[in-house]
N, C-alpha and C positions, 0 to 999 in steps of 0.2 A: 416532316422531320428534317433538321437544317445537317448541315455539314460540319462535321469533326474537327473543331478546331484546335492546335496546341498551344499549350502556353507552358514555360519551361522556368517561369520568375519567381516561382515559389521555393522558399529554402526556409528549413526550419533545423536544430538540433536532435527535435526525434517529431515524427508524424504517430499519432496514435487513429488505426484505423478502427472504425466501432464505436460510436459514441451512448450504449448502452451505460446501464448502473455500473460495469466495471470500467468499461473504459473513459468513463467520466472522470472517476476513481483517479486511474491515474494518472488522468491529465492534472486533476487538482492537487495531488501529491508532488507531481514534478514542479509543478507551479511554486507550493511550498518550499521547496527547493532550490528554488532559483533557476529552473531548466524550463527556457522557451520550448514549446511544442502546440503542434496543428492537431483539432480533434477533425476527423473523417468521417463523417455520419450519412449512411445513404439516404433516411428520410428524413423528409423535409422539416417533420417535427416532433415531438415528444406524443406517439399518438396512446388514446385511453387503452385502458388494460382492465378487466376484471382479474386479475391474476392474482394473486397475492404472494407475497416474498416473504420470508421468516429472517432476519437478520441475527443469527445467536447472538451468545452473550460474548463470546470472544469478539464479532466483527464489531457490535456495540463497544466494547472497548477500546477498540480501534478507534472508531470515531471519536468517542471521547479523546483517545491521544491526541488525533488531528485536531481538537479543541470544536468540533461541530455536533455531538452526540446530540446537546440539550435544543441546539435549533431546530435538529431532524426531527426530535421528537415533538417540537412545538407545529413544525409546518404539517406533520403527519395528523396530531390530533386535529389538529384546522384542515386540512384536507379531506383526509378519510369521513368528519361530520358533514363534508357538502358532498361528496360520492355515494353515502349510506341513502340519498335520501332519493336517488336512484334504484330504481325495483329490480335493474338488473346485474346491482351491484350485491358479491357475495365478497366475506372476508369472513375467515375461520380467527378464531381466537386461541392463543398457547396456555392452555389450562396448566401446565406442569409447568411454564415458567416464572421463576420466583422472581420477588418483588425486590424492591431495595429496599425495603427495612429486610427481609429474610437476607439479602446479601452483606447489612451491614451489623447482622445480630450475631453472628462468628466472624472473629476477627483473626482468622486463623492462614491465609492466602489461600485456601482452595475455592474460593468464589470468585466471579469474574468482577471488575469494576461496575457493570452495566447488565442491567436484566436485559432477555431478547427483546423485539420489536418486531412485530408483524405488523404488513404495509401494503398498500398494492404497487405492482411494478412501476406506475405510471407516476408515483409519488413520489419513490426512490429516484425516478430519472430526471423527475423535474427539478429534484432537491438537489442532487448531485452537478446540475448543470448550472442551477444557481451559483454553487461553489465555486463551478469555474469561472463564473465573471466576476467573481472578487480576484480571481489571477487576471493583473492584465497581460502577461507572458503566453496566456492560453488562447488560441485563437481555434473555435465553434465552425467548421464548416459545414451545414447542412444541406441535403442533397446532393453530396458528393457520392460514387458510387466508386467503389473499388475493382480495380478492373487486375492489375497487375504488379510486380515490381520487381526490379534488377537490381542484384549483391555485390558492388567490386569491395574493393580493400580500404575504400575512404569512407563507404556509407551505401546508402541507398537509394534509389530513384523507384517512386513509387507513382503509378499511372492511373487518375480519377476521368470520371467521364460528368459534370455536374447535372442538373435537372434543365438547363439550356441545349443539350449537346458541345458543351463545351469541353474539351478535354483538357489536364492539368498534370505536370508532372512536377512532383514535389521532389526536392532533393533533400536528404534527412543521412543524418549519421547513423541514426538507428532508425527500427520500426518496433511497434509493438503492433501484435494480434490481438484484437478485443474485440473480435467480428463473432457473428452467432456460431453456434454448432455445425453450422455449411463449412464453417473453417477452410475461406478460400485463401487466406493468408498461408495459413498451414499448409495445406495443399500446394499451393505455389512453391514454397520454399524448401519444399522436399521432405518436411521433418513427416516421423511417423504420429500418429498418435502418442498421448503421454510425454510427447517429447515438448521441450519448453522453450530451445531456442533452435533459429537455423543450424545447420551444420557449419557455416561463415561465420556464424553468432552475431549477425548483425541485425537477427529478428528475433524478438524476446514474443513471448505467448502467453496473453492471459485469461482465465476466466472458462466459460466454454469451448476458444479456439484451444486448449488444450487439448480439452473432453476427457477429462482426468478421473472425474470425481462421480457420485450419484447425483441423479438428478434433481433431491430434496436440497442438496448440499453443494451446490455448484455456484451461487449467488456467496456463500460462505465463503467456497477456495477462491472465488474471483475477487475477493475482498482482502482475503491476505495473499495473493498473486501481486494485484495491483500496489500492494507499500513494500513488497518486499521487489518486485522489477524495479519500481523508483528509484529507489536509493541507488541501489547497483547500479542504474543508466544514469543518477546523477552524479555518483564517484569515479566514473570514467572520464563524465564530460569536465567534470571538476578537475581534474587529471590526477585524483590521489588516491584514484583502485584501479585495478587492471583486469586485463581479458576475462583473468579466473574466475572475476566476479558474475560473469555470464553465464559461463561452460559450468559452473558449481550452483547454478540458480535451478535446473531443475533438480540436482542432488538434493537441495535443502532444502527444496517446498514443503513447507509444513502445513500438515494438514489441522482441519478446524478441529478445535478440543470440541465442540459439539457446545449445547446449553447447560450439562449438568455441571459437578464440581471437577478442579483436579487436583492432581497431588501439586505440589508448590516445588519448583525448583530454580535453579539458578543455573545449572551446564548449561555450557555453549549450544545454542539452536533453542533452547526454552523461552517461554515468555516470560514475560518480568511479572512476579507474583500481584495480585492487589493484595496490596494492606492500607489499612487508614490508619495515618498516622497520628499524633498525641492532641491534635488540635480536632479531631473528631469528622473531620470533613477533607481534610485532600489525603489523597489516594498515591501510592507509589509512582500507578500509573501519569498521574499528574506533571509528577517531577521531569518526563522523558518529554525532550524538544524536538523539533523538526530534524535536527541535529543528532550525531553521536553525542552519548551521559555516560559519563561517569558519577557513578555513584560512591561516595566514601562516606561510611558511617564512623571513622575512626578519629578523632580528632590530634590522633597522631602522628595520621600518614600525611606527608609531605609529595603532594601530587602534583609540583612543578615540573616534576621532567616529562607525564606524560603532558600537561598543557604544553610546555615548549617543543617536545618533539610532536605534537600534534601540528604543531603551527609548519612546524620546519617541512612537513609533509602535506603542508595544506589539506588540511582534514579539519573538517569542522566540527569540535570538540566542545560541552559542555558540561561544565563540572556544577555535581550539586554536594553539598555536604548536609548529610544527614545525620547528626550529631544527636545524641542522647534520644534516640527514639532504638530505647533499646528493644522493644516486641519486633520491632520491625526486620530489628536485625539479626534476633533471633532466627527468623523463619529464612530472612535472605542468607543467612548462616556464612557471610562473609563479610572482610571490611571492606571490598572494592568491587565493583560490578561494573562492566562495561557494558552497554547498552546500544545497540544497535539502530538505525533510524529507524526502524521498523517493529524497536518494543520489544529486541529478541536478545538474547546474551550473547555478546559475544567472545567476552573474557570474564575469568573470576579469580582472585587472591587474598590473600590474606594481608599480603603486603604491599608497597612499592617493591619492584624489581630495585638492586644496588645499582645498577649499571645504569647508562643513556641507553644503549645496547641492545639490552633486554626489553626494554621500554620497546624501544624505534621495532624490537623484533616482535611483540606484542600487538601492533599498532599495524604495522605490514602485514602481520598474519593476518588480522580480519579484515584487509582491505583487500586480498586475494595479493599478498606478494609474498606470502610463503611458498616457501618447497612443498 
């Protein structure tokens, strides 16, 4: 065994320690975002799994939004047909989940965009890691082991030891937790269980380092854990959210609607209904970018002031107009939706605000710069 050596040349904007299915997750999220970060993986590599993972139909939606849903499921069916042929390969099948013609036979928004997906883990990981090297902002470190990290007021300094004995310390403005259920991240940083970020809020938690959820359902919260930290650590770095959007991330975690139906809504913290719209084939969900959406179905609001005061706040805004798809607008039951990077509401009206004002105050509130 050689000697400890340090290297201190590593800087990145956020280190994500964990490079499981979640914290691949958000590495590739951030990536989409435009936010450099170091994946920290203590094994060397993606190793086999008979396990098998159940992805409901909400995190399938998700991936659909991140525009990956139809590749996962191509690498999956090509995967899973050369694992099966392994004797000591077991994968259960989800009798009760409904197909996409049953999803697209009520056009009503209580069905997800996307039926579930059962997988084995080792699928999920390899898929998700693919992803990241379509980011080249994302940089893979394997065999890194997680030793340590220290919180001042600029960031973090986080301390790897690699499969050399080499030792690394990465400097990062944030960290994220996406280490197993040992949750030494966690543990380090003082938080108790269920808790989501340090007490300094400069370590966000996702996935199992929470240990939030059940055990069936934890692959699920790690799934909306990972796009809902994202965003929040990219509107920081971006500079056009604040603290609040930390310290209010475990307030908001929302948990998995599970595989069945649900009721359809539009309030703040909901997800954006699926409907298909008049052309028979894209889906609400479609419409939502990497980006904050706005949605206007009215062909008579004039939604110049929040583009201009979106710019003026550097917030990345994008406006879709959903004009005469009146079913759709029925069920979203307003003319203006604002839409969160993460597929969630964050605002709802009937109207434009008259003001800049009310706009700018609008706009501030979901970026965490309200009272």
């Amino acid at each position: 065994m050689g000697s400890v050596m340090e290297n201190f040349d590593h800087a990145t904007p956020i280190v994500v320690v964990g490079g499981g299915a979640v914290g691949m997750l958000t590495a590739f999220q951030l990536g989409r975002l435009g936010v450099p970060c170091i994946v920290a993986e203590q094994k060397l590599d993606i190793s086999a799994s008979t396990k098998s993972e159940t992805l409901n139909g909400r995190s399938m939606e998700i991936f659909r939004m991140l525009g990956i849903s139809d590749d996962f499921r191509t690498m999956v069916d090509a995967l899973d047909a050369q694992e099966s042929a392994n004797e000591d390969w077991e994968i259960t099948s989800e009798t009760s989940v409904p197909s996409m013609a049953e999803l697209t036979a009520e056009n009503d928004g209580t069905w997800f965009a996307e039926p579930a997906q059962t997988c084995s883990t080792t699928v999920l990981e390899r898929f998700l890691r693919r992803m990241c090297f379509t980011k080249p902002s994302v940089e893979i470190r394997h065999g890194w082991k997680y030793l340590s990290h220290e919180e001042g007021p600029e960031g973090v300094t986080a301390t790897f030891i690699d499969d050399c004995w080499e030792q690394h310390a990465v400097k990062s403005q944030y960290l994220v937790g996406a280490d197993d259920c040992e949750a030494r991240v966690r543990k380090n940083c003082g938080a108790e269980p269920q808790k989501y970020c340090s007490p300094e809020g400069r370590v966000v938690l996702v996935g199992e380092s929470c240990a939030s959820s059940q055990e069936a359902s934890r692959i699920n919260q790690g799934v909306e854990d990972a796009v809902n930290a994202s965003w929040r650590l990219a509107a920081l770095l971006q500079a056009y959210g604040s603290d609040q959007l930390i310290t209010s991330y475990g307030e908001s975690k929302a948990q998995p609607d599970g595989k069945g139906r649900c009721k359809p809504s539009t309030s703040p913290g909901s997800r954006v209904p699926h409907i298909t719209l008049t052309d028979g084939k894209t889906s609400t969900i479609d419409l939502l970018g990497h980006e904050w959406t706005l949605i206007s179905s009215s062909a008579l609001a004039n939604t110049d002031a929040f583009c201009s005061v979106a710019d003026e706040l550097r917030m990345p805004l994008k406006l879709v107009k959903m004009v005469r798809e009146f079913h759709a607008h029925s069920i979203l039951g307003y003319n203006l939706v604002l839409v969160r990077p993460d597929g969630r509401v964050a605002w709802r009206g009937q109207e434009v605000p008259s003001g800049r004002d009310q706009v700018s105050d609008i706009l501030q509130e979901a970026t965490g710069w309200g009272n």
